[in-house]
C-alpha positions in Angstrom: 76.7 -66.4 -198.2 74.3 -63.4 -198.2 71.9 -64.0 -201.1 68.2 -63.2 -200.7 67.6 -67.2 -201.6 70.1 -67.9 -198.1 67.2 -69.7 -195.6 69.1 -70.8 -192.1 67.1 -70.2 -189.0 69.5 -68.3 -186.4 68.7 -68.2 -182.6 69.8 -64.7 -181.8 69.9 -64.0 -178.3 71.6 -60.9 -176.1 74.8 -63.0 -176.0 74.9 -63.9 -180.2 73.7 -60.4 -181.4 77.1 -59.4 -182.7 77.0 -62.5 -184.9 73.5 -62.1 -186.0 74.0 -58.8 -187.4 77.1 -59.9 -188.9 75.6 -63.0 -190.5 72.3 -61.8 -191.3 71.8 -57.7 -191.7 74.0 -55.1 -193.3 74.1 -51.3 -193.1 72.2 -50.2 -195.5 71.3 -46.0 -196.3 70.9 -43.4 -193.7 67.1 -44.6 -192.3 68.0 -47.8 -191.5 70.7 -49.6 -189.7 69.6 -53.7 -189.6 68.6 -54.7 -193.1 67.4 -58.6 -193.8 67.8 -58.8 -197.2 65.9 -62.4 -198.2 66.8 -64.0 -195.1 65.1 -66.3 -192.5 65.9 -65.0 -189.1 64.2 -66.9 -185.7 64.6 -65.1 -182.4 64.1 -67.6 -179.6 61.8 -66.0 -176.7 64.3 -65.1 -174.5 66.3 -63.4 -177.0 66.9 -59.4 -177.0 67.8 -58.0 -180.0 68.6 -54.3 -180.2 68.5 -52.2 -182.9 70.2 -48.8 -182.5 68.6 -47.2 -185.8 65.4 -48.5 -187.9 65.2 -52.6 -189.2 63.9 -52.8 -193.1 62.7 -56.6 -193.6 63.2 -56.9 -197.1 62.4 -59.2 -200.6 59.6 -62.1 -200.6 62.2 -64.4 -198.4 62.9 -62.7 -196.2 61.3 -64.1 -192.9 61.9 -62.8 -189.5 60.6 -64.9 -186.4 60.3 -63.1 -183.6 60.1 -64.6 -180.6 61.8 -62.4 -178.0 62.1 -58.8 -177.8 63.3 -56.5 -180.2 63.9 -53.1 -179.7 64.0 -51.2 -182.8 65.7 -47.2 -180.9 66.9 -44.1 -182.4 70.5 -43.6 -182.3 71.3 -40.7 -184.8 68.9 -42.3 -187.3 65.0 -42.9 -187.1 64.1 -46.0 -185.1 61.9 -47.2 -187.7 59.9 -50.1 -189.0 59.8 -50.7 -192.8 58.6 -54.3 -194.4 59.0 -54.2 -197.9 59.0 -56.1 -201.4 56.8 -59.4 -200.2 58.5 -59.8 -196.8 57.5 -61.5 -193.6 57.9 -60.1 -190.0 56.0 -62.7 -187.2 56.0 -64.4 -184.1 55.0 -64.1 -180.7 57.0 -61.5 -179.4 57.2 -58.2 -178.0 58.2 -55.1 -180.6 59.2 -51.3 -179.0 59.3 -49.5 -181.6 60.7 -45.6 -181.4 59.6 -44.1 -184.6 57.4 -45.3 -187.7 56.2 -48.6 -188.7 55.9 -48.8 -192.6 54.1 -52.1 -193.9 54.6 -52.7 -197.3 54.5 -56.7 -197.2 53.5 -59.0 -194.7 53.2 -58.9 -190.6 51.4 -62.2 -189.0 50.8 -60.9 -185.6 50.5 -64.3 -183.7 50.1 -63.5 -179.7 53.1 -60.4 -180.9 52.7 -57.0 -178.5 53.8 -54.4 -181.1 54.5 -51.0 -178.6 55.3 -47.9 -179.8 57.2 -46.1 -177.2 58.8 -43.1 -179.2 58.8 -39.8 -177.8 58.3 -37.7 -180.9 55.3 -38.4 -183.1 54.5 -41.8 -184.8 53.3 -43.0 -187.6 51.4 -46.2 -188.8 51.2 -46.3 -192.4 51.9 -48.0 -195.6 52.3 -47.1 -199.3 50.5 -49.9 -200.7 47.4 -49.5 -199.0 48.3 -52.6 -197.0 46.9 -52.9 -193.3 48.2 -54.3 -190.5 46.4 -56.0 -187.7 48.3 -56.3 -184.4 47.6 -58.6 -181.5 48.8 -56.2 -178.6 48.9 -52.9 -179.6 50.7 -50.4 -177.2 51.4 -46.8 -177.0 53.8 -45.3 -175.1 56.6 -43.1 -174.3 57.6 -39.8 -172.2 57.2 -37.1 -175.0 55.3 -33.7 -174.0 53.4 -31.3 -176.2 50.5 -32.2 -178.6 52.5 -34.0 -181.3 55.0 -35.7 -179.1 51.6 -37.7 -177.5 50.4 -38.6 -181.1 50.6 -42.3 -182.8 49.2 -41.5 -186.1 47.7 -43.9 -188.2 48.9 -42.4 -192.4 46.6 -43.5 -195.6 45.4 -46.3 -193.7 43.4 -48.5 -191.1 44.8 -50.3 -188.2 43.5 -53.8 -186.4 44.2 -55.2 -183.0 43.0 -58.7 -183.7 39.5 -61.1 -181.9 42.0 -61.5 -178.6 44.1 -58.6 -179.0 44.4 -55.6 -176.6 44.4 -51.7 -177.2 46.8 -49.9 -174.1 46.2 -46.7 -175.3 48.1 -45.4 -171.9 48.1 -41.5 -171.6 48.8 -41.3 -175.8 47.0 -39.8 -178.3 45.9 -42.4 -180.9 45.5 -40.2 -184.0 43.5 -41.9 -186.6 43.2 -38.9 -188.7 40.1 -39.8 -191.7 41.5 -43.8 -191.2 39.8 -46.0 -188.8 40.9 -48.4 -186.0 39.2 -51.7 -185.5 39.0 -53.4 -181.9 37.7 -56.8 -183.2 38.2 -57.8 -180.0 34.6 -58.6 -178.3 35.8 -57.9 -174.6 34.7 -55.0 -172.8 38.6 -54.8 -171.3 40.0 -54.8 -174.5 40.7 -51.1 -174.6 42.7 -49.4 -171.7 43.8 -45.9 -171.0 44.8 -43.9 -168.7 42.1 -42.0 -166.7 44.4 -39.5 -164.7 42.1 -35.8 -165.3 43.8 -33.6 -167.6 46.4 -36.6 -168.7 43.8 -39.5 -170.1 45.2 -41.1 -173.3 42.8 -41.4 -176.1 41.9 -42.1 -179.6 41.1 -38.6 -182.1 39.8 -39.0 -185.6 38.7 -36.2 -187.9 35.7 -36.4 -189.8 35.7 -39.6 -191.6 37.6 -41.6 -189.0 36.4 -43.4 -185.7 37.0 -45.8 -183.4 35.2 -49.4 -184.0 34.5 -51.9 -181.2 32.9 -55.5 -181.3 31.0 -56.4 -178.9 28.9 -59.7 -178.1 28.2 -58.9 -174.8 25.6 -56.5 -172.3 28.5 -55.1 -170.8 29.7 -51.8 -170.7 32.5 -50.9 -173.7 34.7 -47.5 -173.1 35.4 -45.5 -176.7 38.1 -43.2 -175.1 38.1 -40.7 -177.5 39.5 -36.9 -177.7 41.1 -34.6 -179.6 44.0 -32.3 -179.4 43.1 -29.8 -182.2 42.1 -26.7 -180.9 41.5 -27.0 -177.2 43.3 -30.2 -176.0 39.6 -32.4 -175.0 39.1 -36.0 -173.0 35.6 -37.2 -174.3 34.6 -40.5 -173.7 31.5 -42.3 -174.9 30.1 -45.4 -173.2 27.9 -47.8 -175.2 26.5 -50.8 -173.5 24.5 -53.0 -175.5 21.4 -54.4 -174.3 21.8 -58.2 -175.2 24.6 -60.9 -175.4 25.2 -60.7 -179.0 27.6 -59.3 -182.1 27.1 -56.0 -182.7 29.7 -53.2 -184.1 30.3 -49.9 -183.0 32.0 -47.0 -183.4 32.5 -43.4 -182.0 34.8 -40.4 -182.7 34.9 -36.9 -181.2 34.2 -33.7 -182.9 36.4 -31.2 -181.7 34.6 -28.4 -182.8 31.7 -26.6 -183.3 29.1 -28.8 -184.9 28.0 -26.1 -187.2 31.5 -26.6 -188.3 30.5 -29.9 -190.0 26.6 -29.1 -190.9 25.0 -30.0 -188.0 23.7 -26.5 -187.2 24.2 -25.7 -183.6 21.1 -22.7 -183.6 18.5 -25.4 -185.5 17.4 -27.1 -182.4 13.9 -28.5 -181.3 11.3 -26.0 -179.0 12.0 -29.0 -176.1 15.9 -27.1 -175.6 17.5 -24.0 -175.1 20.5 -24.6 -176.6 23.0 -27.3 -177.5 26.7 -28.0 -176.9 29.1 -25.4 -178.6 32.2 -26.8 -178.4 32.2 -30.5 -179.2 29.8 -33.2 -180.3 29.9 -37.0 -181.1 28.9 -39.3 -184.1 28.4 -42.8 -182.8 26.8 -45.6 -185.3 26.1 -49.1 -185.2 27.8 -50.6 -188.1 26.8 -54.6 -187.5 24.0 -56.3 -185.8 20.8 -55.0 -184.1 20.6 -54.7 -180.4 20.0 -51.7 -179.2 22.6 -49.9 -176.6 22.6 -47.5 -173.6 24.7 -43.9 -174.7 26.8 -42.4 -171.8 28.5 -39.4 -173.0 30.9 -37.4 -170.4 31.9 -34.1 -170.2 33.8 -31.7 -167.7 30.8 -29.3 -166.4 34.0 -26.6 -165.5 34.8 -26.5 -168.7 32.2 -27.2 -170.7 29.1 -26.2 -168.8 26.4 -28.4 -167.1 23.9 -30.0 -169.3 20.8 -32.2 -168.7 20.0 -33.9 -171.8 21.2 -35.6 -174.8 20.4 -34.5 -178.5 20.7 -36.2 -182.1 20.4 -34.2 -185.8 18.0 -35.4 -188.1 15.8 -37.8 -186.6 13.0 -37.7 -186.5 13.0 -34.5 -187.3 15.6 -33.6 -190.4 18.2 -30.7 -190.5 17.2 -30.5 -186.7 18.7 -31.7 -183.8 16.1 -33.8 -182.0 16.1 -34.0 -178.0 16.5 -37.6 -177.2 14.2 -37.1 -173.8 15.1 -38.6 -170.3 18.1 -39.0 -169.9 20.1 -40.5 -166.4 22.4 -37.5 -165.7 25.4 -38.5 -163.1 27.8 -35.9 -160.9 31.5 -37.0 -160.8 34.5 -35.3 -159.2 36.0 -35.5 -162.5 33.8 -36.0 -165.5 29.8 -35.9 -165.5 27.6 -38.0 -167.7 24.7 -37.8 -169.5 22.9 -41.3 -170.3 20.5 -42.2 -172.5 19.0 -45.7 -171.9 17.7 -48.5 -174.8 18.1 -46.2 -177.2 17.5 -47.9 -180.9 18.0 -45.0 -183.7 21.1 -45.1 -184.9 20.1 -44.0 -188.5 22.0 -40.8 -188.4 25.7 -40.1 -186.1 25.5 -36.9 -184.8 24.8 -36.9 -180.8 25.0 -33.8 -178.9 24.5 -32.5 -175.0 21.7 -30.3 -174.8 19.8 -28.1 -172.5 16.4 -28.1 -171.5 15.1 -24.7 -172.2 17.0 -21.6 -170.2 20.9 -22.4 -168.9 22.3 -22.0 -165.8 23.1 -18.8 -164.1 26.8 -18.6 -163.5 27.5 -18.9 -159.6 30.3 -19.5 -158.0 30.2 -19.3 -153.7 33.1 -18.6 -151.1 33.6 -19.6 -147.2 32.0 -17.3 -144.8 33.3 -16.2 -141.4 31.1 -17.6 -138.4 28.2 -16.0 -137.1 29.1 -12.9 -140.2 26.8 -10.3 -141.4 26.9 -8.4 -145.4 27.9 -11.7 -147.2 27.8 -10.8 -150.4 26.6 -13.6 -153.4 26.3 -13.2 -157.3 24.7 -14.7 -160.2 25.6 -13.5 -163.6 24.5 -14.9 -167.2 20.5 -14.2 -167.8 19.3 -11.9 -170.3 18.4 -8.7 -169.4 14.7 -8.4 -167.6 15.1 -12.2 -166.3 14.6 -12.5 -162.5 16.8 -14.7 -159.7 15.3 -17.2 -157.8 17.7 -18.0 -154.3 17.5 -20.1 -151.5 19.7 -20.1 -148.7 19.7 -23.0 -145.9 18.7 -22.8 -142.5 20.2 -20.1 -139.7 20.8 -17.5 -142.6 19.1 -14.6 -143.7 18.7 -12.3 -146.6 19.1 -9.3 -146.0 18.9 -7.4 -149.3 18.7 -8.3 -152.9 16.0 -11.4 -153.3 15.3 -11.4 -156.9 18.3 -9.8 -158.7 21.6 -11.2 -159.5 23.1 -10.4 -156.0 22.1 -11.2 -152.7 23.4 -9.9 -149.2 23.1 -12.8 -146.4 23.6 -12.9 -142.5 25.0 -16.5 -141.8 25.6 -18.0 -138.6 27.6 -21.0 -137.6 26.3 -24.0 -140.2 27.8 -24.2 -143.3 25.2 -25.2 -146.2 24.5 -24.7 -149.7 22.9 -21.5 -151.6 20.7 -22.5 -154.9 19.7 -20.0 -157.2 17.5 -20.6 -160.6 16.7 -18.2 -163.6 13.2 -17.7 -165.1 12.1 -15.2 -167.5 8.6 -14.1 -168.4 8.0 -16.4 -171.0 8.2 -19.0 -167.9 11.2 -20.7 -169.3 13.3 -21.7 -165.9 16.9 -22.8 -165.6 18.0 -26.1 -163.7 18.9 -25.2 -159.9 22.8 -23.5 -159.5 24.1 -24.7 -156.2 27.6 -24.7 -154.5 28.4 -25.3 -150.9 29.1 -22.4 -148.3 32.1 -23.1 -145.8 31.9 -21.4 -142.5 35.8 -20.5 -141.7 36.4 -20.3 -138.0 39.3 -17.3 -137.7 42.7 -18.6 -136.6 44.1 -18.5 -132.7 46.3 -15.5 -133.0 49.3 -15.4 -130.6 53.2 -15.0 -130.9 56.1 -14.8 -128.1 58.9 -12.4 -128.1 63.3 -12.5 -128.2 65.2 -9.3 -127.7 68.8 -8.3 -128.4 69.0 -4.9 -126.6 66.3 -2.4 -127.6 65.9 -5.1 -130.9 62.9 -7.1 -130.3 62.0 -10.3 -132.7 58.4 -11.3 -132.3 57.7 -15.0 -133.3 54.0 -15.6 -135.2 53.0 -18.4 -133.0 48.9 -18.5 -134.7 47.3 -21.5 -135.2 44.0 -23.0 -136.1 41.0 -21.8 -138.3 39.2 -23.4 -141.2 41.8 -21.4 -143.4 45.5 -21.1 -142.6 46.2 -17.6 -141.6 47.8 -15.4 -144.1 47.5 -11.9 -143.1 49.2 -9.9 -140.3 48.6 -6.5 -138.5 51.1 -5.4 -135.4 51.1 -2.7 -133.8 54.2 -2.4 -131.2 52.7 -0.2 -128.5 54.6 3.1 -129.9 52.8 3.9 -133.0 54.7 1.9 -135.1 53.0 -1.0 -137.2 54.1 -3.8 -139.2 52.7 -6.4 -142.1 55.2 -9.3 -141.8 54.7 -12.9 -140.3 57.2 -12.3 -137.5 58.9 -8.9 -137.2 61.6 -7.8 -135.3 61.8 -4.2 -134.5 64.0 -1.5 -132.2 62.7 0.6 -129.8 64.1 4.1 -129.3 63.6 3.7 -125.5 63.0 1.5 -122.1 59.8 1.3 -120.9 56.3 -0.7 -120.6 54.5 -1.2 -124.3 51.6 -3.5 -125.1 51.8 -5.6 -128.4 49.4 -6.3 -130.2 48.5 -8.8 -133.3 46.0 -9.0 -135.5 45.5 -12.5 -137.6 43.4 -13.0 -140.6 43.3 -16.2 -142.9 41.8 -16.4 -146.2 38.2 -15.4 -145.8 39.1 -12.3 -143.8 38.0 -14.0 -140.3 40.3 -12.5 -138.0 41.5 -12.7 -134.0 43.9 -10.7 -131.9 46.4 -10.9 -129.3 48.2 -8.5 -127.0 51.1 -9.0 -124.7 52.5 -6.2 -122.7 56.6 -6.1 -122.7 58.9 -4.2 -120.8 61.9 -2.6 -122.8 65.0 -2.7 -121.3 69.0 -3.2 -122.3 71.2 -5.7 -121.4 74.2 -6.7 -123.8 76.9 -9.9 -123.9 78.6 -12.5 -125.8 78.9 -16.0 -125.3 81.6 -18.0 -127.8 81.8 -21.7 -127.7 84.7 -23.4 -129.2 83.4 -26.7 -130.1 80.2 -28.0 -131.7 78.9 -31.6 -133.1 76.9 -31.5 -136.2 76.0 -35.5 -136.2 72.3 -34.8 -136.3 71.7 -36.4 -132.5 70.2 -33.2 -131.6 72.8 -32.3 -128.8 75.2 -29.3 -129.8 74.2 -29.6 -133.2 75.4 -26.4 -134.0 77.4 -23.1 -133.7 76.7 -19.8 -132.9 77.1 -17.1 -130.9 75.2 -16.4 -127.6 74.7 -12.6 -127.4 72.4 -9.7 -126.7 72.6 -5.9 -127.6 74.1 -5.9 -130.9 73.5 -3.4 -133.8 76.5 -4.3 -135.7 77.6 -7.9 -136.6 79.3 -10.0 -139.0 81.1 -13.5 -138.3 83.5 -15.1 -141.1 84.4 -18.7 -140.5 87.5 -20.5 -142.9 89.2 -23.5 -142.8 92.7 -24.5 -142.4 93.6 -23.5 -145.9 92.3 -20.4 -145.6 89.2 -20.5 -147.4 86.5 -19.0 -146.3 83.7 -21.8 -145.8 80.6 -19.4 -144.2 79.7 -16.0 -143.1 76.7 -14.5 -141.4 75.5 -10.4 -140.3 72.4 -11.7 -138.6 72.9 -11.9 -134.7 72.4 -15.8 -133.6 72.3 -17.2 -137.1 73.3 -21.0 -136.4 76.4 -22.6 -139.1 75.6 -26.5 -139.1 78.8 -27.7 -140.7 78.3 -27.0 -144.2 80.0 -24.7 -146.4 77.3 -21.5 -147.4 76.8 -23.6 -150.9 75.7 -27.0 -148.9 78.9 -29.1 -148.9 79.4 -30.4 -145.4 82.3 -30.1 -144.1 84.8 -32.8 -142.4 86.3 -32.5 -138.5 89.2 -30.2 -137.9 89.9 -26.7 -136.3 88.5 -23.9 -138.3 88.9 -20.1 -137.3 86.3 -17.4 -136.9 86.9 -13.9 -137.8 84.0 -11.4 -135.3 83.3 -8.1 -135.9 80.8 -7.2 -133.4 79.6 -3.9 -132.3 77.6 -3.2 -129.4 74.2 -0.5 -129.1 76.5 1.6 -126.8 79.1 1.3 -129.4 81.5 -1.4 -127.4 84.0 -3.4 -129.5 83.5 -6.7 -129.2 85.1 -8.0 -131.8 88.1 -10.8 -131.5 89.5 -13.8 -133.2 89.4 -17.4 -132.6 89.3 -21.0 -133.1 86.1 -23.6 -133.6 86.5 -27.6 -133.3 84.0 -29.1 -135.3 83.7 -32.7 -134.5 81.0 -35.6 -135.7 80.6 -38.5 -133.2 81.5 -41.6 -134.9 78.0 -44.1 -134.6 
C-alpha cells in the first residue's frame, strides 16, 4: 500500500486529515513529522492541512498538489520544508511556513503564496544549488530582535515570478552574498511596511542585491536595509525614464564605504565631505533607459546632505559629485534626487555635501515678550565665524558672529537660521529650526481643611506647555514643591497663600488667596452606600473634620478584612484593596479616630452595601 510507485490522488480536507496522514505520510526522524514517500497527494482549495512539525516531499514520485492551505508549524520539532530526491511540491495554494524551506527537487509555483511566518530566523536554501521561484512570496511573523526579523536566503538565489508579488511586511529579507529577483515588471510588486523605525526590508552584503524588472516610467521602491551594526531603513527609488525592459538592482552598504574601497576622504574639490555611515551600489543590469535616483536618509540620524556622489566616474578612485540634485524634506525620511541620470558604469552612490557642513543647532520654546534667550551653534573648526538671523520682533542682544547668541523675543514665534563660513569662503547650507513662544500657564488652586490641616488643590491651567513645576508659600514661612499639598498650621489666624506655576520653558504665573485658620472638628458615618456607577452615593466614607489620627478597617461577614484606609475622607468603592468588587451584604467597620484636641472618636459599626439592579 505505501510504496514510492503508489499514485492515487487524495482530496484532503480539514474533515479527512486524519486519513490523509494515515494513508499517505509517516513519521519519519526527529526534523520532520509528515513524510510523502513517492506519493501523489491533491489538496482541493478549500482544504487545510496542518502540519504540527516539518513535511519532507520525498523520491521522483512523489507529487504533492496543493490547492488549499497548508500550514507546515513547529510543535517540538522545526516546522520545516524539505523537497528532496526528484520530488514535486505545486499548485495554487497558500504555504505558512514556520521554519526553513530546503529545495532539493522540484517546486512549480503556479498562482501558490509561499509565507513564511516563523518567529525565529528563516532560511531559504538548498544543497544542490537548486533555486526556487515563488509566485507570492510573504514574510511574516511576531518575532523581536535582529535575527528573529530575518528570512535568510543560504548558498542561493530566490525568484518571485513575471506576476508574482514580494510582501516584505516589517521583515528583514536577508539575502546575504545571494540575490533576489523581482521579475515582476509592476511598480507594486514589492510592499513593505513603512511604519519609522519598524520598515521591513531587504539587506545583502557585498555581492548580493535586490533585482527589479521594470518596463515602465513609473516609480519602483528597492526597500533595502541592513541590521548589522546599527539597525538602518534605506530605500532607493529608481524610476526609469521610458516604457520599456530594463533590470535593476540595489543593496545597502551598512558601513563605512572605505570599508569596501570606496575611500570616504578621496572626494572631488566640488564637496566637503561624503556620507560616513552608509552608501548604495545600484546598477542597471538589462536594457538602456536611463532612470531618476532617489536615495533617502534620516537627517536625525544621519545628518542633512544636499547632493548625491558616485566613485570612479568620470573621475577613477574618486567619488564624483553627480551635480543638481532635487533634495526633499519629509517628517520621516528626506531624499536626495538625481534626475535622467545615464552612468551606470560603476555601483557605488553616495550622499554628499557641498563644501562646509552644517553647524549643529538645535532651538527651544521661548516665554513671551522674554529677554537673555540664549541660542548655540556647535561643529565649525576653530577660527570659522557664525552667520544668524533671527525673524521679525526679536533682537540680538549679544553674541552676532560666534557660536552663541543672546536674543530679546516678543510675542511671534518664528525661525532662527544660522550658516558657517570660514576664510577660505567655503559656506555651509542654512541651519534653521522653529522658535515656539510658550504662553505661562493660569496658576490657581482652592483649598479643604480638616482642623488646623489644610489640603490645597492645584487647580492651573493653560499655557503652550503643561505646567510642571510648583512654588507655595503658606503665609507662615513655610514652603512647599508638590502639585497639591496639604499642610498644618500651628495656629488660628489670617495667612495669604500663595502659588507660583511654571511649565516647561520656565514661563511662570502666580496666585494668592488669603485664608483664615480656624478649628472645627466632627464625624459624619453613613451606613449604606450604592456602588452601581449611576453617580449617586457611589461611595463610602466618612464625613469629618479635625482629625490627626485615623485608621478605618472594613471586613466582611466572614471576617476577612476586605479594605483599610489612615487618610481622612479616603472613599472605598466596593472593591476589596486588591480590585475584586465585592457583592451586596452587611459588612462591618472597625474606626479608630483621634481628634487634634485628643477626643476619642472611635466606635464600631455596620455598612450596607447595595447595587441597584438595572
Amino acid at each position: 500500500m505505501r510504496t514510492t510507485r503508489y499514485y492515487q490522488k487524495v482530496l484532503v480536507n480539514l474533515l479527512a486529515l486524519i486519513a490523509f496522514l494515515g494513508c499517505f505520510a509517516k513519521i519519519s526522524f526527529a526534523q520532520t513529522i509528515l513524510f510523502n514517500n513517492g506519493a501523489l497527494i491533491y489538496t482541493a482549495p478549500t482544504a487545510i492541512v496542518k502540519v504540527n512539525g516539518g513535511f519532507q516531499n520525498d523520491g521522483a514520485t512523489g507529487l504533492v498538489e496543493n490547492n488549499g492551505t497548508m500550514t507546515i508549524s513547529n510543535s517540538g520539532t522545526p516546522g520545516s520544508v524539505f523537497l528532496k530526491n526528484g520530488s514535486t511540491l505545486k499548485g495554487n495554494g497558500t504555504y505558512f511556513v514556520e521554519q526553513d524551506w530546503t529545495n532539493d527537487a522540484t517546486f512549480i509555483a503556479n498562482s501558490s503564496t509561499v509565507n513564511f511566518n516563523g518567529n525565529l530566523q528563516q532560511y531559504i536554501t538548498s544543497t544542490t544549488a537548486i533555486v526556487t521561484t515563488f509566485h507570492n512570496l510573504t514574510l511574516s511573523g511576531s518575532g523581536v530582535g535582529t535575527a528573529n526579523r530575518k528570512k535568510t536566503l543560504s548558498l542561493v538565489d530566490a525568484n518571485v515570478d513575471a506576476s508574482g508579488i514580494l510582501t516584505i511586511n516589517d521583515r528583514e529579507l536577508e539575502t546575504q552574498t545571494n540575490k533576489i529577483f523581482v521579475l515582476n515588471p509592476s511598480p507594486t510588486a514589492v510592499t513593505n511596511a513603512t511604519t519609522f523605525g519598524s520598515e521591513g526590508f531587504v539587506s545583502s552584503s557585498v555581492g548580493g542585491f535586490m533585482s527589479r524588472a521594470t518596463n515602465s516610467s513609473s516609480v519602483y521602491s528597492f526597500p533595502t536595509g541592513s541590521s548589522v551594526g546599527t539597525l538602518r531603513y534605506r530605500e532607493v527609488k529608481l524610476t526609469p525614464l521610458a516604457a520599456s525592459a530594463n533590470t535593476f538592482t540595489a543593496r545597502l552598504g551598512n558601513n563605512i564605504a572605505t570599508t569596501d574601497g570606496f575611500t570616504v576622504t578621496q572626494i572631488d574639490t566640488t564637496m566637503c565631505k561624503v556620507n560616513n555611515n552608509f552608501y548604495h551600489q545600484i546598477t542597471r543590469t538589462a536594457g538602456v533607459n536611463n532612470a531618476n535616483i532617489d536615495v533617502f536618509y534620516d537627517q536625525a540620524a544621519d545628518g542633512p546632505w544636499d547632493g548625491l556622489a558616485k566613485w570612479n566616474s568620470p573621475t577613477a578612485t574618486l567619488w564624483n559629485n553627480m551635480g543638481t540634485v532635487t533634495a526633499s524634506v519629509a517628517a520621516t525620511y528626506n531624499d536626495n534626487k538625481k534626475l535622467g541620470w545615464s552612468d551606470f558604469s560603476n555601483s557605488p552612490y553616495i550622499l554628499s555635501r557641498a563644501k562646509l557642513a552644517e553647524p549643529i543647532f538645535a532651538c527651544t520654546d521661548v516665554c513671551i515678550n522674554s529677554t537673555g534667550n540664549v541660542f548655540t551653534a556647535s561643529g565649525a573648526a576653530s577660527g570659522n565665524t557664525y552667520v544668524w538671523s533671527t525673524p521679525a520682533g526679536t533682537t540680538i542682544t549679544a553674541g552676532a558672529g560666534t557660536s552663541s547668541i543672546s536674543v530679546d523675543w516678543g510675542a511671534t514665534p518664528g525661525t532662527i537660521i544660522v550658516m558657517d563660513t570660514n576664510s577660505f569662503g567655503c559656506f555651509s547650507d542654512p541651519v534653521s529650526c522653529t522658535v515656539n513662544v510658550s504662553t505661562p500657564p493660569t496658576a490657581a488652586f482652592d483649598i479643604t481643611s480638616i482642623g488646623f490641616t489644610y489640603t490645597f488643590n492645584n487647580l492651573t491651567t493653560g499655557g503652550t506647555a503643561s505646567p510642571n513645576s510648583w512654588s507655595w508659600n503658606f503665609g507662615d514661612g513655610s514652603t512647599s514643591t508638590s502639585q497639591s499639598p496639604s499642610y498644618t498650621y500651628s495656629g488660628a489666624g489670617p495667612v495669604t497663600v500663595c502659588l507660583v506655576a511654571s511649565n516647561a520653558n520656565n514661563c511662570a504665573t502666580f496666585f494668592c488667596e488669603t485664608i483664615d485658620v480656624t478649628f472645627t472638628e466632627y464625624i459624619n458615618i453613613p451606613n449604606v452606600f450604592t456602588p452601581d456607577g449611576d453617580n449617586t452615593n457611589d461611595y463610602f466614607y466618612i464625613k469629618s473634620s479635625g482629625f490627626n489620627e485615623y485608621q478605618i478597617e472594613i471586613y466582611d461577614r466572614w471576617g476577612l478584612k476586605v479594605w483599610e484606609s489612615t487618610h481622612v475622607g479616603e472613599e472605598w468603592d466596593g472593591h476589596t484593596t486588591s480590585g475584586e468588587e465585592l457583592s451586596e451584604g452587611t459588612y462591618f467597620y472597625i474606626l479608630k479616630a483621634i481628634s487634634v484636641t485628643k477626643k476619642d472618636y472611635s466606635q464600631r459599626g455596620f455598612i450596607n452595601l447595595l447595587r441597584n439592579k438595572k
